[in-house]
C-alpha positions, 0 to 999 in steps of 0.5 A: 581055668584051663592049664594050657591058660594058666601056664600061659599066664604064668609065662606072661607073669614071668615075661613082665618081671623080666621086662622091668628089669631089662629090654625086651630085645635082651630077655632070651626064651631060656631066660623065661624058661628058667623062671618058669622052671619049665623046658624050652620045649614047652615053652613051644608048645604054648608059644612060637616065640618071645613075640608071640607071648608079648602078645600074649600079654597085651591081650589078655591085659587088655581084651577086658577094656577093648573087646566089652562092645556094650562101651558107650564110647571110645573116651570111656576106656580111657580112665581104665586103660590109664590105671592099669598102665599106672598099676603096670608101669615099670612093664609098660615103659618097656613095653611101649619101646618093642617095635614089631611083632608084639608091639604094643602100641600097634595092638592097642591102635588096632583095638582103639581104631574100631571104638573111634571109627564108631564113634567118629568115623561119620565125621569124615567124608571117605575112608582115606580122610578116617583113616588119616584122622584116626591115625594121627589122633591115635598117635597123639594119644600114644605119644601122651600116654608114654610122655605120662608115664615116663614123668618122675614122679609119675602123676596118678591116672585120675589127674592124667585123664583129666588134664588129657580131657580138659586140654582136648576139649579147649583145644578142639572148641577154639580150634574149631572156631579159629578154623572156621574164620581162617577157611572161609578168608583162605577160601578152603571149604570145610 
């Protein structure tokens, strides 16, 4: 390993203890630098700022599950994203609640957006009506992910993922069937 990636993971190690103890909007760069036991100058040399290291820590957490192309669908990096964030919680809690640069709701929607466009983009007639449908199923995913781990005491992952893919599937087949019957009497084409 690289220095230059090693001092960035251990500027990530310490923005991640630094974030179960407080907000992100309260951690200062001379904060980690002092835990880092470095100068603020070579704070800079590796980061512009303290968004730029959250990203930092989003994607080297998570390109092991985002970037692996060979995924045979979008569902199957769901079991493993919930495990770490489980493994992770204390830091994810407040790392769901940053807005802006370094968020990482928008890092993970980016990454997930190409897996279910592949995987579900066909379904949809034009590139409003995907992005529209992405957008919202991914919202609904974030908002259940944060809802999860903020549940004292928080469920282990396995029951998570599997009540999320049970519900889902209910729901979508009796949705499916209710939709068909109430389009064709409202006269709405599906």
């Amino acid at each position: 390993m690289s220095d230059n990636l090693e001092m960035k993971r251990a500027l990530s190690s310490c923005l991640k203890e630094l974030l179960c103890e407080k907000k992100f909007e309260d951690v200062t760069v001379a904060e980690l630098c002092a835990r880092s036991y470095i100068s603020r100058r070579t704070f800079y040399r590796y980061f512009q700022d303290k968004f730029e290291l959250l990203n930092f820590v989003h994607y080297d957490d998570f390109c092991r599950f985002f970037d692996d192309k060979s995924t045979p669908h979008a569902l199957a990096i769901l079991p493993l994203a919930c495990e770490h964030l489980y493994q992770n919680r204390e830091f994810y809690l407040q790392a769901f609640d940053v807005d802006g640069p370094g968020a990482f709701r928008e890092f993970c929607i980016d990454r997930l957006y190409i897996y279910l466009e592949r995987d579900y983009g066909s379904a949809c007639d034009t590139d409003e009506e995907r992005r529209f449908y992405i957008t919202r199923i991914l919202d609904g995913l974030f908002d259940s992910l944060q809802d999860w781990l903020r549940t004292d005491p928080c469920p282990p992952p396995e029951e998570y993922v599997k009540k999320t893919f049970r519900s889902l599937t209910r729901f979508s087949a009796r949705f499916a069937a209710v939709a068909n019957v109430v389009t064709e009497e409202l006269g709405y084409p599906l």
